[in-house]
py3Dmol code that shows the C-alpha trace and the ligand (Angstrom):
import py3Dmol

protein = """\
ATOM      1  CA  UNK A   1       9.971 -33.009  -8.014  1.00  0.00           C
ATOM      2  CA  UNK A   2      11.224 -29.401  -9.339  1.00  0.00           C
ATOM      3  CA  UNK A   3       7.834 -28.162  -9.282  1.00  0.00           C
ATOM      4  CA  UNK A   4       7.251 -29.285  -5.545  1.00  0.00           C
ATOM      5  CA  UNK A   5      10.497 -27.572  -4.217  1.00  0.00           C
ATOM      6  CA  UNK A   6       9.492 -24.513  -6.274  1.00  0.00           C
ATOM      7  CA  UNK A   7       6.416 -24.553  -4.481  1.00  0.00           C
ATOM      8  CA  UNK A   8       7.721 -24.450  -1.120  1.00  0.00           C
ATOM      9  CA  UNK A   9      10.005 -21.581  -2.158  1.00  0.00           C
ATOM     10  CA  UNK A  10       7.001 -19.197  -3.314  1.00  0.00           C
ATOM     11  CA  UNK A  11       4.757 -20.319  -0.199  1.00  0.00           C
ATOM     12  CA  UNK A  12       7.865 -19.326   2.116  1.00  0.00           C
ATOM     13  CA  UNK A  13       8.366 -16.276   0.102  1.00  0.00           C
ATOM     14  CA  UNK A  14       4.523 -14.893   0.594  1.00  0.00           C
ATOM     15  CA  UNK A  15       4.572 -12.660   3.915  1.00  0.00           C
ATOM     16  CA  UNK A  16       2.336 -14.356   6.971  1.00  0.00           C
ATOM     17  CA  UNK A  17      -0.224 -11.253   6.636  1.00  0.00           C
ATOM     18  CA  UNK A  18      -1.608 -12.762   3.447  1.00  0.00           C
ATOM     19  CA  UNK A  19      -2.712 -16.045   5.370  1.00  0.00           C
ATOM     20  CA  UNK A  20      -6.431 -15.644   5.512  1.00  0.00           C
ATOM     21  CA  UNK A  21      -6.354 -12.481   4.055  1.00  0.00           C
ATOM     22  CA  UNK A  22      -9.088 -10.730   2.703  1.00  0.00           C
ATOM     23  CA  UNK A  23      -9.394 -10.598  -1.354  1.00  0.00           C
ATOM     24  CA  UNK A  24      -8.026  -6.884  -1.554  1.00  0.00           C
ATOM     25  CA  UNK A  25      -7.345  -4.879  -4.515  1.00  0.00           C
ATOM     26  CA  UNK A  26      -6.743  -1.744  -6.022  1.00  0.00           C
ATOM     27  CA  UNK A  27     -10.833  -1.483  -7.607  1.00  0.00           C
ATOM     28  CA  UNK A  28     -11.799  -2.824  -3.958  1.00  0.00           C
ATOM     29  CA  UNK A  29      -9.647  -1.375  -1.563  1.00  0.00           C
ATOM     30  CA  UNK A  30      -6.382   0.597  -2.586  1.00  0.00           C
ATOM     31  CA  UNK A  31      -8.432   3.345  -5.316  1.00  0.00           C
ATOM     32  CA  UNK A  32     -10.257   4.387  -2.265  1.00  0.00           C
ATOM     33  CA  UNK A  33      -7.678   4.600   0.317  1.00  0.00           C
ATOM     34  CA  UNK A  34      -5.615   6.781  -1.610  1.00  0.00           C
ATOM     35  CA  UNK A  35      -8.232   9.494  -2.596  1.00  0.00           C
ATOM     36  CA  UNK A  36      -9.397   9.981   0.821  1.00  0.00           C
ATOM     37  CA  UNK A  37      -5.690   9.796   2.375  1.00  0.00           C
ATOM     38  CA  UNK A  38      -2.903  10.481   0.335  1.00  0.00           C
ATOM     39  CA  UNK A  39      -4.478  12.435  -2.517  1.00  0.00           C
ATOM     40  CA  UNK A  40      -5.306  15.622  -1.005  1.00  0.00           C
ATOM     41  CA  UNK A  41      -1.613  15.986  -1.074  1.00  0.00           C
ATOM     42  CA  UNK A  42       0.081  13.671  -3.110  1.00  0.00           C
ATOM     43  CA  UNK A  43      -2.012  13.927  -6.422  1.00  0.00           C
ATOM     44  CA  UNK A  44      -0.471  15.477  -9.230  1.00  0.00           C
ATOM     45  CA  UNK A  45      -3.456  18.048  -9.264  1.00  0.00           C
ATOM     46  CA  UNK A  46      -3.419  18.692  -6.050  1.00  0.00           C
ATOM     47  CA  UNK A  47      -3.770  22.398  -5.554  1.00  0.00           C
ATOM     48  CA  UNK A  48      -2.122  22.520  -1.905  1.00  0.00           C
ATOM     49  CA  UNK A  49       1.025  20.099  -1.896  1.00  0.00           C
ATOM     50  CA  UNK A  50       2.038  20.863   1.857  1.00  0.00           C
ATOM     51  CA  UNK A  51       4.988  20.327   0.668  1.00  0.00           C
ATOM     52  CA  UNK A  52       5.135  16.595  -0.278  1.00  0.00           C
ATOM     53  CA  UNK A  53       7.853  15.696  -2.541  1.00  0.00           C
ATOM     54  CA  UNK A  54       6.783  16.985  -6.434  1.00  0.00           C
ATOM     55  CA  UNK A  55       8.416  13.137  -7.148  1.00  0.00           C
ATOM     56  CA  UNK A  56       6.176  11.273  -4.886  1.00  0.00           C
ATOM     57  CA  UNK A  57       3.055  11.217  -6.984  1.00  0.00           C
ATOM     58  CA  UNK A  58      -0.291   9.238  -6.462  1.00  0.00           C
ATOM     59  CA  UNK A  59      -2.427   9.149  -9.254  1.00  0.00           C
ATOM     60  CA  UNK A  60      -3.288   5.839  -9.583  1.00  0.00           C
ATOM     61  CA  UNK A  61      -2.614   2.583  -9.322  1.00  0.00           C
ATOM     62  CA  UNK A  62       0.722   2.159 -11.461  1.00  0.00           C
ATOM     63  CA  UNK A  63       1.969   5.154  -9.125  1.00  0.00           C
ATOM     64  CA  UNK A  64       0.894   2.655  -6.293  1.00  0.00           C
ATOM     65  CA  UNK A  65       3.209  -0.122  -7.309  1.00  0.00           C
ATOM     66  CA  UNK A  66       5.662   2.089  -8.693  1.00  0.00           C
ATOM     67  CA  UNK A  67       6.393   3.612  -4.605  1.00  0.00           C
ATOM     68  CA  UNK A  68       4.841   0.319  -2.709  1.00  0.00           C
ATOM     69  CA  UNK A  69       8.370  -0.195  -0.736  1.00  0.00           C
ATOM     70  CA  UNK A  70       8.100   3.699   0.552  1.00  0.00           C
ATOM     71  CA  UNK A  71       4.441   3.284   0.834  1.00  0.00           C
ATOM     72  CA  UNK A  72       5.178   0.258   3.230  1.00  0.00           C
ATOM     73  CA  UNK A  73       7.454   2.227   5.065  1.00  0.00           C
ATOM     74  CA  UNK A  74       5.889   5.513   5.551  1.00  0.00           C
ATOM     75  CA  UNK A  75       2.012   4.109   6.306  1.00  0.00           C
ATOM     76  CA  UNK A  76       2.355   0.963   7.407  1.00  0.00           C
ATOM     77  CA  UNK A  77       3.841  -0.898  10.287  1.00  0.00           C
ATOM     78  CA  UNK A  78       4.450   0.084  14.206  1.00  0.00           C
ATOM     79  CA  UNK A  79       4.536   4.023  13.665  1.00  0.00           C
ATOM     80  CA  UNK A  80       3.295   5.087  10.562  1.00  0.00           C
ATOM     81  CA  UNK A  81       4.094   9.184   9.646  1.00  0.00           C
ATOM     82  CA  UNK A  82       1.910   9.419   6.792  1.00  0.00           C
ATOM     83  CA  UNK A  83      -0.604  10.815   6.193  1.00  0.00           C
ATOM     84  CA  UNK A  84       1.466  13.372   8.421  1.00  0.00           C
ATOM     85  CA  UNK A  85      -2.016  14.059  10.986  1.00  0.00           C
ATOM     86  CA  UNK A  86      -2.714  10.791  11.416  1.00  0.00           C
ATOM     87  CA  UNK A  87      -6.568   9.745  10.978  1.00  0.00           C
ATOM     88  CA  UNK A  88      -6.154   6.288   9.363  1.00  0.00           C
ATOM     89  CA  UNK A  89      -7.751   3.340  10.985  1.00  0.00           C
ATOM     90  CA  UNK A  90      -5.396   0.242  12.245  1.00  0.00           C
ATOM     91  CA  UNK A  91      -8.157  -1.669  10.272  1.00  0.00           C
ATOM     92  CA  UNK A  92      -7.352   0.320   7.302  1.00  0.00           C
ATOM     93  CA  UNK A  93      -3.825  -0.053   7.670  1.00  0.00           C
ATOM     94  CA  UNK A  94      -3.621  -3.360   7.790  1.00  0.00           C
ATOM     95  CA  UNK A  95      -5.629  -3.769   4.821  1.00  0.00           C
ATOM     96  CA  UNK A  96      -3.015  -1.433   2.975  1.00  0.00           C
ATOM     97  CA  UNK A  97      -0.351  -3.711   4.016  1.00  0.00           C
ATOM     98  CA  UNK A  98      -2.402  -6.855   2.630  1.00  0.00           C
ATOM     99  CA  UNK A  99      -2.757  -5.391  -0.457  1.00  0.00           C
ATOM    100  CA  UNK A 100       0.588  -4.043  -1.232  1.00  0.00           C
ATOM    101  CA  UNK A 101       2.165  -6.893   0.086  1.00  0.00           C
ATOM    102  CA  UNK A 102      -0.059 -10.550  -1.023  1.00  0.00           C
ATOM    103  CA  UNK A 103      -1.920  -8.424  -4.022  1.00  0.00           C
ATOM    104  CA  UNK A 104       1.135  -8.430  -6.576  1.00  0.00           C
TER     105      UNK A 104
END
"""
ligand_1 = """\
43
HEC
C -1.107 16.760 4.462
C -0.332 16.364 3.309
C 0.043 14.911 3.118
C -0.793 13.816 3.093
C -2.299 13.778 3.265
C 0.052 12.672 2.830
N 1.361 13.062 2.696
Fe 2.943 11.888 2.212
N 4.208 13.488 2.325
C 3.827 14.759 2.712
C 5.018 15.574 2.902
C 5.046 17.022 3.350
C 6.119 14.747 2.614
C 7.608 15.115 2.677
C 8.094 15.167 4.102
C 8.356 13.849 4.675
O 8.926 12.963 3.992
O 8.035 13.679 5.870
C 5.571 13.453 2.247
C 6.341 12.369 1.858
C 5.833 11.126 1.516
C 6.619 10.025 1.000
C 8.118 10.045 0.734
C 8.813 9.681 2.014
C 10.290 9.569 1.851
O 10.922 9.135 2.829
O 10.825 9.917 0.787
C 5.765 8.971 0.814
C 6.111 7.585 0.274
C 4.450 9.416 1.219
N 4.522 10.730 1.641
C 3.322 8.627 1.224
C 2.073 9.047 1.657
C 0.921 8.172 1.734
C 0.942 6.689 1.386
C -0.117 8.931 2.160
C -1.502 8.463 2.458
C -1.652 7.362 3.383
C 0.381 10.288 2.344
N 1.706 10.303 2.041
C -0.391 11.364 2.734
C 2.533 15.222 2.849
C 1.405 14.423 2.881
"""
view = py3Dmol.view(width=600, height=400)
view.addModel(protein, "pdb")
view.setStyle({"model": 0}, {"cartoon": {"style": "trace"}})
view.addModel(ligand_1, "xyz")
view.setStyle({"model": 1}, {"stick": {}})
view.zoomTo()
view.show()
């Protein structure tokens, strides 16, 4: 009985994005995105900051989960403002969202 009601709190809890969602990952999906994204200025070797934060660091995957709420806001959602020109696919977007939000 426990077990049933504890089910029906975790299914209520998991966003309606991850219905039917595809499998999505850091190795498949999130490694990639943030190289050719975020990196250029975000990366804590990154030779040309533009001024991004020196706190707001993405490295890798633990840096990933570490920011995932600012993440969501900033590139995600209605009107994303990161990257700060724009370029990203709503596809890709969308698949950011799916992972940071069913992949944890
Ligand atoms: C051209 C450089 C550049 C790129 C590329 C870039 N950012 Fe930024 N980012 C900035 C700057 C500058 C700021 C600080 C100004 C601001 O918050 O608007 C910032 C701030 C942030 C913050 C902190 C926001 C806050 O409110 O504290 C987050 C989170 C972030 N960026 C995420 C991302 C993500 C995710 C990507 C890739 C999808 C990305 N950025 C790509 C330059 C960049």
């Amino acid at each position: 009985m426990r077990a049933a009601i504890l089910l029906v709190l975790v299914g209520c809890a998991e966003p309606v994005i991850c219905d039917d969602a595809p499998p999505t990952t850091w190795d498949n999906f999130g490694a990639g995105f943030i190289t050719e994204n975020c990196q250029s200025c975000h990366a804590s070797t990154s030779s040309n900051r533009y001024d991004a934060p020196v706190d707001v660091l993405f490295d890798g995957e633990d840096d990933l989960w570490e920011h995932s709420a600012d993440i969501l806001n900033v590139a995600t959602g209605d009107r994303p403002i990161m990257p700060p020109r724009g370029g990203v696919s709503e596809a890709d977007r969308e698949r950011l969202e799916i992972l940071l939000q069913c992949s944890q």
